[in-house]
Structures are given as structure tokens and as C-alpha cells.
C-alpha positions, 0 to 999 in steps of 0.5 A: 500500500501506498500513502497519500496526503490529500489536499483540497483547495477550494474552487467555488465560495463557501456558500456553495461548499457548506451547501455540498458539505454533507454529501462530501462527508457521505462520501468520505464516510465509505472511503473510511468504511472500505479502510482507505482514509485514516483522517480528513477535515478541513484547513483553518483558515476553511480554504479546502480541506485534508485527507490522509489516505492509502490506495495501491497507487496515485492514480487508484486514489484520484480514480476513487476521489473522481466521485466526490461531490466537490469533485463531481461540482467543481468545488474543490481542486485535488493534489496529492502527495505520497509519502512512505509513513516510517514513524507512527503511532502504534495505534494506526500500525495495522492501517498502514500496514494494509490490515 
């Protein structure tokens, strides 16, 4: 498994994101089910928001993402970056290990 730090930049006003927000979280909520999100919310200021992810690869990632409502409206811009998780928590051990 590959390890992946989402961030999402805001395209559209805040009016429109806090009217998409619940189906978002929806969305989200079957990436937590399926174990491929870890952590998510969003930045302070609220100019987008944050996910902690892992996929077997980038492009599986963005694939899965094509379906979020911000996605799917144009209201936010997604950049990913992969990184290898050498140090953690003890707790999260079996999530990056793909268990």
C-alpha cells in the first residue's frame, strides 16, 4: 500500500461548499468504511480541506476521489502527495500496514 496526503483547495465560495458539505462527508464516510482514509477535515483558515489516505497507487486514489461531490461540482481542486509513513503511532500500525 501506498500513502497519500490529500489536499483540497477550494474552487467555488463557501456558500456553495457548506451547501455540498454533507454529501462530501457521505462520501468520505465509505472511503473510511472500505479502510482507505485514516483522517480528513478541513484547513483553518476553511480554504479546502485534508485527507490522509492509502490506495495501491496515485492514480487508484484520484480514480476513487473522481466521485466526490466537490469533485463531481467543481468545488474543490485535488493534489496529492505520497509519502512512505516510517514513524507512527502504534495505534494506526495495522492501517498502514494494509490490515
Amino acid at each position: 500500500m501506498k500513502h497519500f496526503i490529500v489536499e483540497l483547495v477550494y474552487r467555488a465560495p463557501i456558500e456553495k461548499v457548506n451547501e455540498i458539505v454533507g454529501a462530501h462527508r457521505e462520501f468520505l464516510q465509505k472511503g473510511y468504511d472500505e479502510g482507505i482514509f485514516l483522517a480528513s477535515g478541513p484547513q483553518v483558515p476553511k480554504i479546502g480541506g485534508v485527507i490522509i489516505a492509502r490506495s495501491e497507487s496515485m492514480e487508484k486514489l484520484a480514480l476513487y476521489l473522481q466521485n466526490d461531490p466537490y469533485q463531481l461540482n467543481n468545488i474543490a481542486h485535488y493534489q496529492y502527495i505520497e509519502f512512505n509513513p516510517v514513524k507512527s503511532q502504534s495505534f494506526i500500525s495495522d492501517w498502514i500496514e494494509g490490515k
